[in-house]
C-alpha positions in Angstrom: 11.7 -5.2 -27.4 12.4 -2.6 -29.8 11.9 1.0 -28.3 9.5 2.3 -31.2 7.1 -0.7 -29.9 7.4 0.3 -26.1 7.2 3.9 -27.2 3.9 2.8 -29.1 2.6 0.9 -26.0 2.7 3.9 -23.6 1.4 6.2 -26.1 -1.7 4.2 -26.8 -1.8 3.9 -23.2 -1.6 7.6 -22.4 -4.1 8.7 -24.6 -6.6 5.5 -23.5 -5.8 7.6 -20.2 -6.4 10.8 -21.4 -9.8 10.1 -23.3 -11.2 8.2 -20.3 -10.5 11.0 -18.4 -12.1 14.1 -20.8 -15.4 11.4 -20.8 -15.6 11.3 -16.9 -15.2 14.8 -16.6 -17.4 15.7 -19.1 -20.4 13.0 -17.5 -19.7 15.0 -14.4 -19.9 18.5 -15.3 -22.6 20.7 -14.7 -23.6 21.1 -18.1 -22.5 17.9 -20.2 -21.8 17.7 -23.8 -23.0 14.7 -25.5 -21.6 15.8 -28.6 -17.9 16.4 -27.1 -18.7 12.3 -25.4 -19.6 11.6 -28.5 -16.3 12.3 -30.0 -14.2 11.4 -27.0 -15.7 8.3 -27.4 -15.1 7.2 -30.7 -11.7 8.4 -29.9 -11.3 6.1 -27.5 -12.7 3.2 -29.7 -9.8 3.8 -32.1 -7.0 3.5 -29.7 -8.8 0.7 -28.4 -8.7 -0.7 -31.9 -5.0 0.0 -32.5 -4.1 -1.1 -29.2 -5.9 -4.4 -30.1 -3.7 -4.8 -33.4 -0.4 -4.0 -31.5 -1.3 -6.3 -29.0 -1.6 -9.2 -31.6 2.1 -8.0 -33.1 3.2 -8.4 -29.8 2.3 -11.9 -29.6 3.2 -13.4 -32.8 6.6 -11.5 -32.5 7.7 -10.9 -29.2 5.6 -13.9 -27.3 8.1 -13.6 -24.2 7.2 -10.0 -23.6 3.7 -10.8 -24.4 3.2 -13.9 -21.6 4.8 -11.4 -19.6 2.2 -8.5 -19.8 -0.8 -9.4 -21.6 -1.3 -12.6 -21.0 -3.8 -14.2 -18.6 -2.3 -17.1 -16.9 -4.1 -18.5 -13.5 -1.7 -19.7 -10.9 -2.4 -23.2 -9.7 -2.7 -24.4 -6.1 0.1 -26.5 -6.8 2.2 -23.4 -7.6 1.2 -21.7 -4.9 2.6 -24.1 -2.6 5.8 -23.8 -4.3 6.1 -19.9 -3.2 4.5 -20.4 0.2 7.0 -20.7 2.9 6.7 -23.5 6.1 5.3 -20.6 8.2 2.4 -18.9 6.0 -1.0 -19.7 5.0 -3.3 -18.7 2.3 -7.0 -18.3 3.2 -9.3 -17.7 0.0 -12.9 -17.0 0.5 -15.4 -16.9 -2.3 -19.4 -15.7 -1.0 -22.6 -16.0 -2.2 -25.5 -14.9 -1.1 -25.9 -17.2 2.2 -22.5 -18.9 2.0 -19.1 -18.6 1.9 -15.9 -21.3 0.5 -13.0 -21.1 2.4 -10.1 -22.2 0.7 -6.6 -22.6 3.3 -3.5 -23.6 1.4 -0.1 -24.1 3.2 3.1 -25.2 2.5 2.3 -29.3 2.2 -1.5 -29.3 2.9 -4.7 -28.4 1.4 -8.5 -27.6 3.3 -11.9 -26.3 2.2 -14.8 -25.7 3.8 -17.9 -24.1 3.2 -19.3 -21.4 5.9 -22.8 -20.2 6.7 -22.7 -16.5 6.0 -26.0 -15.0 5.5 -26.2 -11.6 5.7 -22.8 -11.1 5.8 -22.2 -7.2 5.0 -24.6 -6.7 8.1 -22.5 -7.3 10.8 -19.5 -6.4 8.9 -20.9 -2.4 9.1 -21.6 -2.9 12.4 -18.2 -3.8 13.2 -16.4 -0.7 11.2 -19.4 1.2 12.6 -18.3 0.3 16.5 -14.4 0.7 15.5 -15.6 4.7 14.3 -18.2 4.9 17.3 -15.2 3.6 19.6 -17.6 1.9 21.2 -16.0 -1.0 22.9 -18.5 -2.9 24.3 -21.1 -3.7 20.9 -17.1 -4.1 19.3 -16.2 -7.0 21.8 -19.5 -8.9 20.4 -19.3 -8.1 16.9 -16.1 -9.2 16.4 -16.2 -12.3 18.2 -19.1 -13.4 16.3 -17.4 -12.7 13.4 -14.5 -14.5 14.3 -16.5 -17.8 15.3 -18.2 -17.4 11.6 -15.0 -17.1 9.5 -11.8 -18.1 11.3 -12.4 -20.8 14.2 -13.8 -23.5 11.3 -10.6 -23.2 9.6 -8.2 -22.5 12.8 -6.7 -25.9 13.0 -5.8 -26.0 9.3 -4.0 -22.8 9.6 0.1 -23.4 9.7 2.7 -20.9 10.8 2.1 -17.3 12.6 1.8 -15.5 8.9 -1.4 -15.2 7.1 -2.3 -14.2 3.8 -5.7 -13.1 3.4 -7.6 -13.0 -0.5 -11.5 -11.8 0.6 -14.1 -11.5 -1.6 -17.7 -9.8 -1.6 -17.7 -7.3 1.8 -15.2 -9.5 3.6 -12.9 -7.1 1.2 -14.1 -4.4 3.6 -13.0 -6.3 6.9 -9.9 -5.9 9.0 -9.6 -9.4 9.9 -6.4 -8.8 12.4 -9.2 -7.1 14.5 -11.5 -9.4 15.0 -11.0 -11.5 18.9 -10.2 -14.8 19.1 -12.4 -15.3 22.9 -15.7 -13.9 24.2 -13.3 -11.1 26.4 -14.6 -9.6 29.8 -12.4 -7.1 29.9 -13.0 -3.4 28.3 -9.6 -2.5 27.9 -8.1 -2.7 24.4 -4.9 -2.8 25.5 -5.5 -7.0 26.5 -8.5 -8.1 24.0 -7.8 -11.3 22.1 -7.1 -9.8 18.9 -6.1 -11.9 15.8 -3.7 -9.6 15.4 -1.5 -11.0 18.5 -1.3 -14.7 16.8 -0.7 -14.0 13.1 1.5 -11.1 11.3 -1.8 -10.5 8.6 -1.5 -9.2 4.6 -3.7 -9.0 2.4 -4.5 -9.9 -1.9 -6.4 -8.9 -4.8 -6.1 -12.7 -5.8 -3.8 -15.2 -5.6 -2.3 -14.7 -9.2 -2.0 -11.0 -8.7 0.4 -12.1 -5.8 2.2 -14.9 -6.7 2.8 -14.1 -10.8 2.4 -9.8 -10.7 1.9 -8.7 -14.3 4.2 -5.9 -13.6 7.4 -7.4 -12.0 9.7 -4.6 -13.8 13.4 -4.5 -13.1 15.2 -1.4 -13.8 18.7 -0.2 -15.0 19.5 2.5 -12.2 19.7 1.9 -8.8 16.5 3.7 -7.5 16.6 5.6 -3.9 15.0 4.6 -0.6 12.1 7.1 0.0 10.1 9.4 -1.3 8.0 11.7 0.9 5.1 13.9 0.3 3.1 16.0 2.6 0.1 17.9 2.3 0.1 21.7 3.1 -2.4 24.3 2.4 -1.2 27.5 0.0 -0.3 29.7 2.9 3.4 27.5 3.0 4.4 29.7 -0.2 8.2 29.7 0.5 8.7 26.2 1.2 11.2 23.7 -0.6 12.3 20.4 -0.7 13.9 19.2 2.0 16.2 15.6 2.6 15.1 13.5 5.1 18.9 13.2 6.5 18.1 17.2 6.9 14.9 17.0 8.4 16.7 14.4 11.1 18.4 17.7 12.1 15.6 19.9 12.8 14.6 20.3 16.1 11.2 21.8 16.0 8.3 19.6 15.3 6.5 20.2 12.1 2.8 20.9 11.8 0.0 18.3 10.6 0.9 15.8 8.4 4.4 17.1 7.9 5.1 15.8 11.8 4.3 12.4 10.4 7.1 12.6 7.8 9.3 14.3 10.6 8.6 10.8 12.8 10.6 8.5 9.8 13.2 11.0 8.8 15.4 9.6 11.3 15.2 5.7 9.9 15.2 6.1 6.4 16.8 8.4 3.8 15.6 10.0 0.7 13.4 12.8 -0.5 11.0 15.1 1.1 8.2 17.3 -0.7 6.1 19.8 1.5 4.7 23.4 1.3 4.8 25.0 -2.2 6.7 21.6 -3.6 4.5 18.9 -2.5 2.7 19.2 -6.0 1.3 17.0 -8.5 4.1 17.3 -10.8 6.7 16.9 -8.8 5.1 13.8 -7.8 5.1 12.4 -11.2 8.4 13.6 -12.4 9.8 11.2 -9.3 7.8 8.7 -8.4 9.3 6.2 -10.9 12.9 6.4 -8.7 12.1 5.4 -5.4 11.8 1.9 -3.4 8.9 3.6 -1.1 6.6 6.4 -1.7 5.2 7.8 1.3 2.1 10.1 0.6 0.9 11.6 3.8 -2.1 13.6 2.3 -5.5 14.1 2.0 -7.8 11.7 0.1 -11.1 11.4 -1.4 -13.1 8.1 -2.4 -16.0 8.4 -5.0 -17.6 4.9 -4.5 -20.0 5.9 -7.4 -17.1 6.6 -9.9 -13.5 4.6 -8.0 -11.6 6.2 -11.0 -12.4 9.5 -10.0 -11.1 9.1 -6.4 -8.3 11.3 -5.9 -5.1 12.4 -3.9 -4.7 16.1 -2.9 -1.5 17.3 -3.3 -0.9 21.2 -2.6 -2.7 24.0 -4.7 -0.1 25.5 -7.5 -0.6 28.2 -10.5 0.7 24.9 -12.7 -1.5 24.7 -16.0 -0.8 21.1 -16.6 -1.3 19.5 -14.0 -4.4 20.8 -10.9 -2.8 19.3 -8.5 -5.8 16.6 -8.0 -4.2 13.2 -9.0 -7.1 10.6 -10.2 -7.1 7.3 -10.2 -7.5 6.9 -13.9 -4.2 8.8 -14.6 -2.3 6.5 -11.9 -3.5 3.6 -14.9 -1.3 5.5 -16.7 1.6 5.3 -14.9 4.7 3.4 -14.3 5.3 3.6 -10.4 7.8 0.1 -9.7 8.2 0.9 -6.1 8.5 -1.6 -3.4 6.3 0.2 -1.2 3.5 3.1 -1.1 2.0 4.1 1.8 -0.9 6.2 1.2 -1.5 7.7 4.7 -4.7 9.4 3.8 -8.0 8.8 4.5 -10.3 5.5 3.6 -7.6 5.1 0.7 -8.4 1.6 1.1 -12.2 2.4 0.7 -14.2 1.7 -2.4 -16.6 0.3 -4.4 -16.5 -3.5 -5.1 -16.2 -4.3 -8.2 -16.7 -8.4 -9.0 -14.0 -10.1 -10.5 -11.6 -6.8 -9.6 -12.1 -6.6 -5.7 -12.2 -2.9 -4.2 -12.0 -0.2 -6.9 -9.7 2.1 -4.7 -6.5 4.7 -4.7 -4.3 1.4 -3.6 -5.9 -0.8 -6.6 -4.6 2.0 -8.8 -1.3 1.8 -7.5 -0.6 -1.8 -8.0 -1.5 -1.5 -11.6 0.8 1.4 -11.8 3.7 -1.6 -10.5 3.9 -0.8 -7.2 4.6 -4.7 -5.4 2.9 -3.7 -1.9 0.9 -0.8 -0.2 -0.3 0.2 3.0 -3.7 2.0 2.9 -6.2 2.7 5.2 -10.0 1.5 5.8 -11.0 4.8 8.1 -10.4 8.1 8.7 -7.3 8.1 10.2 -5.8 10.2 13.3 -3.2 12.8 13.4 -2.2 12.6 16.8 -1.7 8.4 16.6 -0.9 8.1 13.1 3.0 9.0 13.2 3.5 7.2 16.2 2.4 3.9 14.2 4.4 4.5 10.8 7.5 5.6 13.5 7.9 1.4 14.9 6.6 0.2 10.9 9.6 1.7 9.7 12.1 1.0 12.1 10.7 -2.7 12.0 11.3 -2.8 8.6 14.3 -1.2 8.6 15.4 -4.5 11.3 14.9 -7.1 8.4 11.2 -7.4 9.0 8.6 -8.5 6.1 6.1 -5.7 5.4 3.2 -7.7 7.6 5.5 -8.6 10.7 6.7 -4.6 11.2 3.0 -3.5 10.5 1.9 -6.6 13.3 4.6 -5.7 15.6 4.3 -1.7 15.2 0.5 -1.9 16.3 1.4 -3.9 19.3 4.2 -1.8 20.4 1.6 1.1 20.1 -0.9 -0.5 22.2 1.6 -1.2 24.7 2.9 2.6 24.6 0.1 4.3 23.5 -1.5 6.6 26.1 -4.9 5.3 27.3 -7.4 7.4 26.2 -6.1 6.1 22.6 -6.2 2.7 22.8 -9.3 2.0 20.7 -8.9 0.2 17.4 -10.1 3.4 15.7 -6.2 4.8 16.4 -4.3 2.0 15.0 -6.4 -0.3 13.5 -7.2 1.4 10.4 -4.3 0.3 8.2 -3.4 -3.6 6.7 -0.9 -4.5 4.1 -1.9 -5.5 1.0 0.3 -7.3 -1.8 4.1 -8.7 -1.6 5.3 -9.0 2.6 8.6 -9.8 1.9 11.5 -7.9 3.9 13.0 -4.8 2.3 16.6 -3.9 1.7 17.9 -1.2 3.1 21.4 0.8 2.5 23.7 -0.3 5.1 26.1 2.2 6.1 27.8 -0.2 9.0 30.8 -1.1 6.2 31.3 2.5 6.2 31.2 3.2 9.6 33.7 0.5 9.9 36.0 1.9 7.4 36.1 5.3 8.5 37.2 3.8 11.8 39.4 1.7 10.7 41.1 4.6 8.3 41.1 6.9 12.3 42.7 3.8 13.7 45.3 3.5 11.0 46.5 7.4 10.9 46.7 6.9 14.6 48.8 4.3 14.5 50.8 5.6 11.8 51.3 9.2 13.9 52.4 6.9 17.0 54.9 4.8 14.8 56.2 8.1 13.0 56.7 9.7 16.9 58.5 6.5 18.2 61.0 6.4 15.2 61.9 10.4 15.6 62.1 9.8 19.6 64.6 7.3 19.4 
């Protein structure tokens, strides 16, 4: 692709962005502007238009690139069987009003079903409302009931111990891995049936959005392990970037959400943004070069408008950027990591859009070319969170895929965990969603090797050279 066509592209796409953004802001302010819409608008109609005639240049000229990006191909069951493995299963549900198609595809073998599901989003708020409540009891029943409704008419169909689940309607708002596989008597959470304990769970948008990603960019440099970011208030004014092979070296614990960065700093290396650095800016001058972006800030969800749901990064004096970054501008973007964790609040939450699933921070993301996220459906703890992303990353840095270290990392942390924060509410709150395949990490045992094998040969050598002047 020529450069003055890619350089086209992401122009018309910035300023798509840009216009989208002056018209939300505008509908939103306290005194709107119908003629400044207006004009945004029409704006926004012309790069519409022009990106409509590039698009067709693209085609004719450069069809590759275009089958590539723009367009729509629907994967086929077939296909998907091709990219499944012997040990997962896909489980597709499409709901109505009073039912619900279920759809399990594995490696050699194809079932559907319809469900009765009336009422579904009923019990489904009851459920998350028990998990926040942590109220164990009216959780027990819930999720048991749920369980017989959605999972035990397909159980026997399901192959292997990993499952990938593509929900639709408010099933996009359940945490499946939570839901108990027997009526339990017991009210500790530490020994309920959870699905969780049988299948290493992730989670899609839709099957083509997993198996054929629009945006499976390769790039020319070698791009680092892990980007970090941590939310600080302004009174942090003389803080700096900091390594994460530094921060290994620290031995006082840091404050809020910078302890949860603290907890990973001695698995993986990279770069770590906090106090007066962990800014807007610095996030999008970077967040192109890294294999995982770890954001451990604060979030907010507008259900009414998803593309005005935002990250907070710390306040700055910068006149470009305030420091809020939207949804809409992550469209923008071009973030090819392997990984994002957003480790904020409900940053899995959103409004459900038909045909496009939850409208949320994560849903951003991918489009932005991240392959995989982590997000979160609650309000997520402080004191519990870190201790959870600690075993995730030191699972993944064992060889695991994405959904086995996430299983395996909330059952280590019920089995550690102390008791009075056992409840689902402390570790249940995040899933995986998008590409679970294993990550690759830098392995520094070839060097470890060699600079013990270089010690071993100057010994030698010294011994040799003391032998021969001795005798």
């Amino acid at each position: 692709m020529p450069k003055t066509i890619l350089d086209l592209e992401q122009h018309l796409k910035e300023g798509r962005s840009l216009y989208a953004s002056e018209i939300l802001q505008e509908r939103t302010s306290q005194f709107t502007d119908t003629f400044k819409i207006h004009t945004y608008e029409n704006k926004l109609f012309d790069l519409n238009r022009k990106q409509d005639s590039l698009t067709h240049i693209i085609e004719k000229n450069y069809p590759k690139y275009y089958q590539l990006k723009h367009q729509d191909t629907i994967i086929s069951i077939l296909n998907i069987q091709k990219k499944l493995n012997h040990n997962t299963t896909v489980v597709e549900f499409f709901s109505s009003d009073s039912v619900s198609h279920a759809f399990v595809i594995s490696k050699n073998n194809i079932y559907t079903t319809t469900l009765s599901t009336p009422k579904l989003t009923k019990p489904i708020e009851q459920l998350r409302k028990t998990i926040t409540n942590k109220s164990i009891i009216p959780f027990k029943e819930v999720s048991h009931q749920l369980y017989t409704t959605l999972i035990q008419p397909i159980k026997d169909h399901i192959i292997g111990d990993e499952l990938i689940i593509i929900p639709d309607g408010s099933l996009r708002h359940l945490n499946f891995e939570l839901l108990l596989t027997q009526n339990d008597a017991s009210k500790d959470p530490r020994v309920l049936s959870y699905l969780l304990k049988e299948y290493a769970i992730s989670y899609a948008s839709s099957a083509t959005l997993l198996f054929t990603p629009f945006k499976n960019k390769t790039t020319s440099f070698k791009k680092q392990e892990c980007l970090a970011f941590s939310f600080s208030n302004t009174k942090v004014s003389d803080s700096k970037t900091m390594s994460l092979v530094n921060l290994r070296n620290t031995h006082n614990d840091l404050p809020g959400t910078r302890r949860e960065i603290k907890a990973i700093s001695d698995i993986i290396n990279g770069q770590y943004y906090y106090g007066s650095q962990a800014i807007e800016a610095n996030f999008k001058k970077n967040a192109s070069q890294y294999n995982i972006l770890h954001l451990a800030l604060h979030g907010e969800v507008d259900n009414e408008r998803p593309e005005n749901s935002k990250l907070l990064f710390t306040k700055s004096k910068d006149t470009i950027e305030d420091n809020y970054l939207y949804s809409h501008e992550l469209f923008a973007m071009d973030i090819p990591a392997e990984l994002t964790v957003l480790s904020a609040c409900n940053t899995g939450s959103g409004k459900i859009a038909k045909g496009e699933g939850v409208m949320s921070l994560g849903n951003a993301f991918q489009y932005a070319g991240t392959k995989s996220l982590l997000l979160s459906s609650w309000e997520v703890s402080d004191q519990t969170t870190p201790e959870l992303i600690k075993y995730f990353y030191i699972n993944l840095k064992k060889g695991m895929n994405k959904a086995k270290a996430l299983q395996q990392a909330k059952l280590q942390y019920l089995n550690t965990a102390n008791i009075n924060r056992l409840d689902p509410f402390y570790w249940g709150s995040f899933y995986l969603v998008g590409d679970a395949t294993p990550m690759y990490f830098e392995n520094n045992t070839k060097v470890y090797w060699s600079i013990g094998l270089g010690i071993l040969g100057v010994v030698l050598l010294t011994v040799f050279w003391y032998r021969k002047k001795k005798y």
